[in-house]
C-alpha positions as a Python dict, from the first residue, in 0.01 Angstrom:
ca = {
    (1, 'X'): (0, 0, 0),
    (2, 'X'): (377, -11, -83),
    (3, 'X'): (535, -401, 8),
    (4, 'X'): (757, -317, 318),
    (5, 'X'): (1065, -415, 225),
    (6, 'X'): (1149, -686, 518),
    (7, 'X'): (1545, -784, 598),
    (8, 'X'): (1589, -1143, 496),
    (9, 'X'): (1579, -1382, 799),
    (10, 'X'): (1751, -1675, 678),
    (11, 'X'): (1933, -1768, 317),
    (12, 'X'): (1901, -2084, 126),
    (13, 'X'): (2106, -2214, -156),
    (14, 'X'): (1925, -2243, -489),
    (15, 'X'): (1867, -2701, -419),
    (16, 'X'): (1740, -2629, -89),
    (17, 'X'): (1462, -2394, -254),
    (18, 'X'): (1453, -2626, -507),
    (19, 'X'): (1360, -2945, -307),
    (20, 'X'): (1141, -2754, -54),
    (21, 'X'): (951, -2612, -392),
    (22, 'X'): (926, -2993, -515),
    (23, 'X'): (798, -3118, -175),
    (24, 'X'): (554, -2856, -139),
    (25, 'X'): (368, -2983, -478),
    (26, 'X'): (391, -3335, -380),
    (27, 'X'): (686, -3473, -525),
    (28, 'X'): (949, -3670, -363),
    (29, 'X'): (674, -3943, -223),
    (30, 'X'): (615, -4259, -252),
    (31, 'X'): (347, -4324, -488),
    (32, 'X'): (33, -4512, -363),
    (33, 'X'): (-26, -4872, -493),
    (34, 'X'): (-387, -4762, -528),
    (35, 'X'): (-470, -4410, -549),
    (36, 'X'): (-848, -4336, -532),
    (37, 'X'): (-1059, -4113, -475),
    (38, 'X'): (-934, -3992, -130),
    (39, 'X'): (-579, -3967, -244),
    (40, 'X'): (-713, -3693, -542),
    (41, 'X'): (-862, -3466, -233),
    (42, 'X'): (-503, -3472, -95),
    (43, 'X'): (-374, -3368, -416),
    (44, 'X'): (-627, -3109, -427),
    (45, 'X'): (-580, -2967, -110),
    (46, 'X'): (-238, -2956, -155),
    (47, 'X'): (-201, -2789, -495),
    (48, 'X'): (-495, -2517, -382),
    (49, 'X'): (-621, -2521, -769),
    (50, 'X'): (-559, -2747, -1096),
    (51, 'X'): (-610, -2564, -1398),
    (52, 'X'): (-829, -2651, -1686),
    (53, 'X'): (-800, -2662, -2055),
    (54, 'X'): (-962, -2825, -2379),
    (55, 'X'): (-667, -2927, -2534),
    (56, 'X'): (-716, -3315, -2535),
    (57, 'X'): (-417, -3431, -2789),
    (58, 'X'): (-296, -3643, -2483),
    (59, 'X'): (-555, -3572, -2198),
    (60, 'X'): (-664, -3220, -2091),
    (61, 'X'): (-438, -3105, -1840),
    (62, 'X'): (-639, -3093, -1570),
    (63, 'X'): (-612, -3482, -1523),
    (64, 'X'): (-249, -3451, -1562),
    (65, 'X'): (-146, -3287, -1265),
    (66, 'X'): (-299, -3604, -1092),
    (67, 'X'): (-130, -3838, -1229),
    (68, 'X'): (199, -3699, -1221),
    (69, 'X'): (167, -3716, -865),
    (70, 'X'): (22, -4038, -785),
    (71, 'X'): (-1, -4213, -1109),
    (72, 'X'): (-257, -4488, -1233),
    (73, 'X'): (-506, -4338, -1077),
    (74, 'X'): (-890, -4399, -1179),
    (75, 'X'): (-978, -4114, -1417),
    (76, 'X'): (-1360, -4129, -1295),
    (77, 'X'): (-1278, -4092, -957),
    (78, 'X'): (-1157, -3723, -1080),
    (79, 'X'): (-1459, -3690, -1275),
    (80, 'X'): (-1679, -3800, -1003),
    (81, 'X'): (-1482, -3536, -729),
    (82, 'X'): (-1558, -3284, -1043),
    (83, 'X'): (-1857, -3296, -1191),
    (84, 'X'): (-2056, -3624, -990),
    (85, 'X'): (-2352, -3591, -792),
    (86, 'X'): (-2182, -3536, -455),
    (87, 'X'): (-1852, -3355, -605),
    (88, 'X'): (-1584, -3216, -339),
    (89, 'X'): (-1467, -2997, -645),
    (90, 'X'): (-1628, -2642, -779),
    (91, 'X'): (-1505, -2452, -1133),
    (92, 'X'): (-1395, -2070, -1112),
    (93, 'X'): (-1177, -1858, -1298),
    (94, 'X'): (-845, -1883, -1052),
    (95, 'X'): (-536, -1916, -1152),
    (96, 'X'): (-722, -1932, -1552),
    (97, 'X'): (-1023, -2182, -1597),
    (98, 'X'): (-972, -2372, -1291),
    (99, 'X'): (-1060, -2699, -1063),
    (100, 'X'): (-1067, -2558, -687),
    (101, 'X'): (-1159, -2728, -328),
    (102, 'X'): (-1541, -2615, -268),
    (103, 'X'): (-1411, -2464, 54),
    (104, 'X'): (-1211, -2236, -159),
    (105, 'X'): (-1551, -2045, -290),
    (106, 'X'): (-1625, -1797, -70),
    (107, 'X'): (-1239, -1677, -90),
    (108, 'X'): (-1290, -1588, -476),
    (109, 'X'): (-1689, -1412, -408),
    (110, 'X'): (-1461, -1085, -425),
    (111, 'X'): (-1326, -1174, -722),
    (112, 'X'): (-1754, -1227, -851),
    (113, 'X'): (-1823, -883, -713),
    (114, 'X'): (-1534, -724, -909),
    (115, 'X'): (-1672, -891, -1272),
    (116, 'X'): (-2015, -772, -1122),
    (117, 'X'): (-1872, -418, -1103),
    (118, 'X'): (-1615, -411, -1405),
    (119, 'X'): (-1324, -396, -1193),
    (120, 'X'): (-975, -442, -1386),
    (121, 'X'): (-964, -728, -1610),
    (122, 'X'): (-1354, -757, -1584),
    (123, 'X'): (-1460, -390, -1775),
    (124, 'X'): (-1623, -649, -2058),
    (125, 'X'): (-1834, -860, -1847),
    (126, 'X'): (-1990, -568, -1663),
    (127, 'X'): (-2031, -369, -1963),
    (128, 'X'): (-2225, -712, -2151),
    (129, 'X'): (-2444, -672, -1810),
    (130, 'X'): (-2517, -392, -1862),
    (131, 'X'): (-2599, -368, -2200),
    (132, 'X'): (-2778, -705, -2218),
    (133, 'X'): (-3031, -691, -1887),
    (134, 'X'): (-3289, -861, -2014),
    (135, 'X'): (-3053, -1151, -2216),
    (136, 'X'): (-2916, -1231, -1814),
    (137, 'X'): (-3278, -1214, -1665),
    (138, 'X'): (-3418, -1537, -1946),
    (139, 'X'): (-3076, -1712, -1903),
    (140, 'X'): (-3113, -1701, -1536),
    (141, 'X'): (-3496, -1789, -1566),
    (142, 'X'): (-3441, -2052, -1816),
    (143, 'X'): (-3206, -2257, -1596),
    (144, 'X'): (-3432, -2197, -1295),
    (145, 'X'): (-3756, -2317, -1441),
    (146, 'X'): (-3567, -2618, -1642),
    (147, 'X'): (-3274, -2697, -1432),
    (148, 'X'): (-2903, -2712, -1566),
    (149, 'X'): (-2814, -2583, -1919),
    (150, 'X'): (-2579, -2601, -2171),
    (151, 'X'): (-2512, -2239, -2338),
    (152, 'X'): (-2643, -2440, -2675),
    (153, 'X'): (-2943, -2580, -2480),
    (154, 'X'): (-2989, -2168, -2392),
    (155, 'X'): (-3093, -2041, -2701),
    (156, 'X'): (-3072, -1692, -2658),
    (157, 'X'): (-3012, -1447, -2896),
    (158, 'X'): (-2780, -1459, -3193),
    (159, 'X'): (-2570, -1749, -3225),
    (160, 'X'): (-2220, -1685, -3296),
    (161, 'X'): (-2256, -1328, -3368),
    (162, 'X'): (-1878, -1233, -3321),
    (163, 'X'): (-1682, -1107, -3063),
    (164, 'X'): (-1565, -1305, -2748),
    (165, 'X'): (-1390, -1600, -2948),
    (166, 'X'): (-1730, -1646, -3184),
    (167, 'X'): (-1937, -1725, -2914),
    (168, 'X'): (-2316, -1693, -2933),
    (169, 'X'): (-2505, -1479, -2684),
    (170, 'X'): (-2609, -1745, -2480),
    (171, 'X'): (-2298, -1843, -2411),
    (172, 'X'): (-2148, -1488, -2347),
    (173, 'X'): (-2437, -1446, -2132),
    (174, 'X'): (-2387, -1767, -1965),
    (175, 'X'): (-2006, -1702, -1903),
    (176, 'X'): (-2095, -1359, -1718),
    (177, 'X'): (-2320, -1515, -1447),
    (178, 'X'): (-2073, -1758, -1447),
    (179, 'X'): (-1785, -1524, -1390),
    (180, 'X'): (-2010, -1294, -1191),
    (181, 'X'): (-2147, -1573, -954),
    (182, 'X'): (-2471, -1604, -1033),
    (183, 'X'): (-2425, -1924, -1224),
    (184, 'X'): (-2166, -2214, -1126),
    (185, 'X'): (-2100, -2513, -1338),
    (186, 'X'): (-2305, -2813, -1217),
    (187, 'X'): (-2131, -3064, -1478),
    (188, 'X'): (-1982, -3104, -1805),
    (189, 'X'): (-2084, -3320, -2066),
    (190, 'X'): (-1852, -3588, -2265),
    (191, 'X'): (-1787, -3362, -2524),
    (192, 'X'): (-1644, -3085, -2208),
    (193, 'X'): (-1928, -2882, -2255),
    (194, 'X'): (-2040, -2665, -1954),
    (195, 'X'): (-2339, -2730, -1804),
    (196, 'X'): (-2473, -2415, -1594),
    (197, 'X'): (-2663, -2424, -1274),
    (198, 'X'): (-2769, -2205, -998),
    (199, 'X'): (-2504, -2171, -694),
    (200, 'X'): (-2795, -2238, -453),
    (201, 'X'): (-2853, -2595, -601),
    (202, 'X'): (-2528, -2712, -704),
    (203, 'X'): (-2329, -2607, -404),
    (204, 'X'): (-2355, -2785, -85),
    (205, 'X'): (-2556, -2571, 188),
    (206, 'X'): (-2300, -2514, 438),
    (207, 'X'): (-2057, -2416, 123),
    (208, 'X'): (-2379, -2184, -61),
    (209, 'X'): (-2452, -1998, 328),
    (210, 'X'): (-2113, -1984, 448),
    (211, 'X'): (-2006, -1607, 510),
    (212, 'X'): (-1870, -1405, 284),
    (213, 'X'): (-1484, -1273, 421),
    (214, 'X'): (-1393, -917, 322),
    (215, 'X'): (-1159, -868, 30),
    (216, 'X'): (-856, -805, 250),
    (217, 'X'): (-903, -1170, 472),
    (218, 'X'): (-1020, -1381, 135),
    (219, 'X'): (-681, -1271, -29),
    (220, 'X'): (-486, -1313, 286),
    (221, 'X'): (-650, -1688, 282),
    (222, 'X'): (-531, -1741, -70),
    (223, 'X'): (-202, -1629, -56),
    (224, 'X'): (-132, -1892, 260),
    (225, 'X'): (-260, -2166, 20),
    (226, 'X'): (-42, -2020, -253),
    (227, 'X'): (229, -1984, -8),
    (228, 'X'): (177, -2376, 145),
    (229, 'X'): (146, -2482, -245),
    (230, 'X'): (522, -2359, -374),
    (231, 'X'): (680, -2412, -33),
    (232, 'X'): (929, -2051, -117),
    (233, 'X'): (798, -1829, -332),
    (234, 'X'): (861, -1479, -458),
    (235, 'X'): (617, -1190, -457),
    (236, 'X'): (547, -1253, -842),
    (237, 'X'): (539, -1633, -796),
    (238, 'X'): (264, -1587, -473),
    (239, 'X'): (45, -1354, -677),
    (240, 'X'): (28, -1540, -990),
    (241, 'X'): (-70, -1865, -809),
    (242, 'X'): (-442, -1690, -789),
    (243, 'X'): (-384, -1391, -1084),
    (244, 'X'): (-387, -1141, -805),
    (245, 'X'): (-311, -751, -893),
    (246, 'X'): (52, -638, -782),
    (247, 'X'): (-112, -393, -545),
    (248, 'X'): (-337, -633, -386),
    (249, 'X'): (-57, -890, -325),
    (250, 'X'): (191, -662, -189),
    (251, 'X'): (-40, -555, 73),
    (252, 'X'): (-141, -898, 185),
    (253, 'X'): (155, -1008, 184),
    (254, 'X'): (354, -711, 431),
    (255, 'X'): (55, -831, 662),
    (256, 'X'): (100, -1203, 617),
    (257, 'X'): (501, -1130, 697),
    (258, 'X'): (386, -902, 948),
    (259, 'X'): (191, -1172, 1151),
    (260, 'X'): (494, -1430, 1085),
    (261, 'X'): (282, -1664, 849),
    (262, 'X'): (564, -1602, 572),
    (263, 'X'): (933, -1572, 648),
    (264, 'X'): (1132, -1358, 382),
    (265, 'X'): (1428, -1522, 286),
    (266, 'X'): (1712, -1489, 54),
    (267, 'X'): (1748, -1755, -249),
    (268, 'X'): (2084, -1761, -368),
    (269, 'X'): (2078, -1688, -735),
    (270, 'X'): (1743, -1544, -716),
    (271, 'X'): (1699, -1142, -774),
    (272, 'X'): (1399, -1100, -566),
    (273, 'X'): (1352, -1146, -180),
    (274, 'X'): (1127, -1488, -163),
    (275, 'X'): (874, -1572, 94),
    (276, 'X'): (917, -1945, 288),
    (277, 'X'): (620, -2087, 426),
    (278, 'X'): (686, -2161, 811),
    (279, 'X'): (581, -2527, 762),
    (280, 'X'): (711, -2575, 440),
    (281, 'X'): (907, -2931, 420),
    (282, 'X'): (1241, -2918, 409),
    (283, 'X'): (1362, -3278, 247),
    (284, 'X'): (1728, -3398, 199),
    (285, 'X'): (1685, -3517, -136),
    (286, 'X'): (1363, -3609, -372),
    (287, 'X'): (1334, -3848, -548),
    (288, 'X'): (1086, -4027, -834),
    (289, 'X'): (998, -3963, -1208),
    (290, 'X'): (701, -3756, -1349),
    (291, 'X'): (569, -3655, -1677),
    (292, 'X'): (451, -3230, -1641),
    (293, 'X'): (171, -3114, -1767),
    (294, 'X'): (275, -2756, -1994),
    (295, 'X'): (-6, -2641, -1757),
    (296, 'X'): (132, -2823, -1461),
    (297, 'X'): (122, -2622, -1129),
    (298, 'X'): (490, -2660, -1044),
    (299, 'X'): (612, -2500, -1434),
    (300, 'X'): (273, -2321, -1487),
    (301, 'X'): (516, -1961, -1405),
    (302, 'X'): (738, -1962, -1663),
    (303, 'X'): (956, -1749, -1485),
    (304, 'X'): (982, -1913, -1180),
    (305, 'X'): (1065, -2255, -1357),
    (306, 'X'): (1347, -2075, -1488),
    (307, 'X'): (1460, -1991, -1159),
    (308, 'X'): (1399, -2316, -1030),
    (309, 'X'): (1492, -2585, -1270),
    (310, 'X'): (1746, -2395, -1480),
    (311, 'X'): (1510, -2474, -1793),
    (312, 'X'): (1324, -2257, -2043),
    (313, 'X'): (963, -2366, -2121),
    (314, 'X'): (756, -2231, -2351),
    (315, 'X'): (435, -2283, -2490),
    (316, 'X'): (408, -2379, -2834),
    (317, 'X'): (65, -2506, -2943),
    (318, 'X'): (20, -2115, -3093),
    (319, 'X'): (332, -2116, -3247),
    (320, 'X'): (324, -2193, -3623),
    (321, 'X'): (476, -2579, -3655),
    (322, 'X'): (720, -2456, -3860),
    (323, 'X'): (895, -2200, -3578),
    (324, 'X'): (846, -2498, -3313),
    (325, 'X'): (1162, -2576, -3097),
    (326, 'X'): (1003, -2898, -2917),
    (327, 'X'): (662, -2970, -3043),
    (328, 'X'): (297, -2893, -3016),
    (329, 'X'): (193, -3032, -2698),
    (330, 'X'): (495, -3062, -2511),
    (331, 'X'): (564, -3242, -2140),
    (332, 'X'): (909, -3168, -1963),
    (333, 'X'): (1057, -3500, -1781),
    (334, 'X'): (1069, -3421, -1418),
    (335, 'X'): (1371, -3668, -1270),
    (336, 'X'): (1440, -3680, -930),
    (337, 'X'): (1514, -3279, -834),
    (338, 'X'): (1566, -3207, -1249),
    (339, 'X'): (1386, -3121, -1552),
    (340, 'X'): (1650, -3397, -1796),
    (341, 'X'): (1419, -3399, -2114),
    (342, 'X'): (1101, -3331, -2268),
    (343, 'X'): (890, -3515, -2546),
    (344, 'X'): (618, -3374, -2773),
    (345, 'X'): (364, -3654, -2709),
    (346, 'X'): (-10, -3710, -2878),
    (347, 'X'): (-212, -4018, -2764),
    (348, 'X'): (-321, -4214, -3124),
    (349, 'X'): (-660, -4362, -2960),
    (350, 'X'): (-736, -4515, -3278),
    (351, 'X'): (-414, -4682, -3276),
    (352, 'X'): (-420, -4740, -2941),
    (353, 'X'): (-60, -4574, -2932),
    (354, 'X'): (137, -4322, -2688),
    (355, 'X'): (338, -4126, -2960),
    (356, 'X'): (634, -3922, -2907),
    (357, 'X'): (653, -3707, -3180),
    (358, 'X'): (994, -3545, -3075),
    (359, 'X'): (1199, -3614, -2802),
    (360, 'X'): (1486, -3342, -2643),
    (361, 'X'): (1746, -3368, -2375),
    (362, 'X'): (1834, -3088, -2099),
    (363, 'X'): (2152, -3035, -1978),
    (364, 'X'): (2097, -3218, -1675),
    (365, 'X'): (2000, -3516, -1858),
    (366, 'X'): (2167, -3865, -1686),
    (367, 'X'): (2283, -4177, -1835),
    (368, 'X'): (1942, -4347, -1703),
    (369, 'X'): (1716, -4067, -1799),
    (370, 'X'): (1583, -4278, -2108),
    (371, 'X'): (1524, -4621, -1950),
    (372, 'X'): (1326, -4398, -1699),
    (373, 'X'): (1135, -4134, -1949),
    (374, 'X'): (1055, -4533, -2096),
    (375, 'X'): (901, -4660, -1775),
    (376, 'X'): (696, -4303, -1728),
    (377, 'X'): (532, -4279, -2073),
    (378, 'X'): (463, -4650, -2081),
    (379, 'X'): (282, -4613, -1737),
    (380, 'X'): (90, -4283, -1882),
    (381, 'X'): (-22, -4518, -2246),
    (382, 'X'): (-145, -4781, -1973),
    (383, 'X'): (-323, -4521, -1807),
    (384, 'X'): (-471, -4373, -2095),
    (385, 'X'): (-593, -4719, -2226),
    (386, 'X'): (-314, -4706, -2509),
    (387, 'X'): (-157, -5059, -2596),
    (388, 'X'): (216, -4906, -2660),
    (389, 'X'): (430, -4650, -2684),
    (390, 'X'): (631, -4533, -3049),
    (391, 'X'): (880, -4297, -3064),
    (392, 'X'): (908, -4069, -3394),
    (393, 'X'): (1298, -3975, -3508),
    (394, 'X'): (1272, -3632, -3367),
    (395, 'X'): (1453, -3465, -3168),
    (396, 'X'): (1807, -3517, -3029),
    (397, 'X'): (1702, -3741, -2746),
    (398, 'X'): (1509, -3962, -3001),
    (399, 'X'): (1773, -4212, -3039),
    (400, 'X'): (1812, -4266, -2677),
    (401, 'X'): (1459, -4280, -2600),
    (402, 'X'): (1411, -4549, -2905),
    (403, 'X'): (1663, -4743, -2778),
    (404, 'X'): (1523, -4771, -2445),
    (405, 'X'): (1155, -4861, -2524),
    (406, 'X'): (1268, -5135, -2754),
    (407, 'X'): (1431, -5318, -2443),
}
């Protein structure tokens, strides 16, 4: 179904999107003096999803997002919410690998029956189904009869065989009930391996039982958390937030505009018509540092962060070092309502050091943006259970940022 092409209701000027985009990912407040456990949920519930990934050269990103937001903050307490014994927290492929609210499952059981039936982006995982029967039937038994596996605690099959990033059969298998449903991830280990269980026992009852909504209401339901998460958002920005297809989106969201749970309005500077949630906060000013995650919620769209901030940010950890422009693992400096400077950090655990292998200024870098980039990544070593912070000569900010972590 074509997106009906609404008239704009309103029009705001690029800060005003801006600020309501920052408030709507929890920027711009005060951070708690001691964040917990209950101050994570918040987090959660406002972001909708926190995306996962292995890359630990400073911590894997899905901790990040956390911190940025409220600081210091416990990193067991996220571990606990995640994988504990009484977790608030369930794993599905979302936005990518992701960390979701458990009341968030039954929205994405459409997304299970489409890797059930090889629907789009899923043709591999049915087709492995298919051609494997009896491979799903002993995984599935296997964790049954001896409770939650690792794929290398599995055994199944050929190990490593090729195909699918190297993995073994057990672990292809494995991923496909996990994909498909019919496994959920009941922990991980230290070393971030998966651990698989069945849905029935890892999920809470009322979570397991609730109904499933049809397609058309589940992606309605994500689209108002995608909508509540960026505050204004275009068509492209709303269906990335959950990887949704074009045609899907467009549809939902005509009948989401349609019911007046989004408002189009125009963005100055922005090509596309964008989409304000009603109850989106609209602040004067925000204000507060953070370091971003490259996977971080409010830059994860590259496009939109170019729209937003003005700033170009670009993955690099596939790029060869030698064709790098800021660095392998790279966090942009969120400052107040501005992205002022980035820094190429990797945490030195046996040194006990926070280093900042490069460090870059942005145009909209100020006069104090070092002595606060300083306070930020000293407060992220701290929280990482690094003595100090060391700034390599890299980078044209690297002098600055030097300068300031001496004082």
């Amino acid at each position: 179904m074509p997106l009906k092409r609404s008239a704009p209701a309103g029009a705001l000027s690029a800060a005003q999107a801006r600020r309501i985009a920052l408030a709507a990912q929890g920027f711009g407040r005060p951070r708690p003096a001691s964040p917990g456990r209950r101050h994570l949920v918040q987090i959660m519930d406002r972001l909708g999803v926190v995306q996962i990934d292995s890359v630990n050269v400073v911590s894997r990103t899905h901790y990040l997002p956390f911190f940025s937001r409220l600081g210091a903050y416990p990193r067991d307490a996220l571990e606990g919410l995640a994988w504990g014994k009484r977790p608030a927290f369930f794993e599905y492929w979302a936005h990518e690998a992701s960390l979701l609210p458990l009341s968030t499952q039954p929205l994405l059981r459409w997304r299970m029956e489409d890797a059930r039936e090889g629907v789009g982006v899923w043709k591999g995982v049915a087709r492995f189904l298919r051609d494997h029967p009896a491979l799903m039937e002993r995984a599935l038994g296997a964790v049954a009869e001896r409770g939650p596996l690792s794929a290398s605690e599995l055994e199944l099959g050929a190990r490593g065989a090729g195909g699918w990033w190297g993995w073994s059969e057990a672990k292809r298998a494995a991923e496909c009930l996990f994909w498909t449903g019919r496994l959920t991830t009941a922990t991980r280990r230290a070393t971030f391996e998966r651990v698989y269980g069945l849905p029935h026992k890892v999920l809470p009852a009322e979570v397991h039982d609730a109904p499933t909504p049809s397609r058309a209401d589940a992606q309605r339901a994500l689209l108002r958390i995608a909508a509540k998460a960026q505050g204004v958002a275009t068509e492209r920005d709303l269906r990335d937030y959950f990887r949704m297809t074009p045609a899907d989106a467009r549809a939902r969201i005509a009948e989401l505009v349609e019911a007046g749970e989004l408002v189009p309005v125009a963005v100055r500077g922005w090509d596309q018509t964008a989409y304000l949630d009603p109850a989106a906060r609209r602040q004067r000013r925000i204000a507060g540092t953070a370091l971003l995650s490259p996977f971080d919620n409010l830059i994860w769209f590259r496009e939109r962060t170019e729209r937003l901030f003005g700033v170009r940010v670009r993955l690099e950890i596939y790029t060869p070092a030698e064709k790098r422009t800021h660095g392998y693992y790279v966090l942009p400096f969120l400052e107040d309502e501005a992205i002022t400077a980035r820094v190429d950090l990797k945490a030195d655990r046996k040194a006990g050091v926070l280093r900042v292998m490069a460090a870059h200024a942005e145009p909209d870098a100020t006069p104090d943006t070092a002595e606060r980039l300083a306070v930020e990544l000293r407060l992220m070593a701290g929280w990482l259970g690094l003595a100090e912070v060391a700034a390599e000569p890299r980078g044209d900010f690297a002098p600055a940022l030097e300068a300031a972590l001496r004082r």
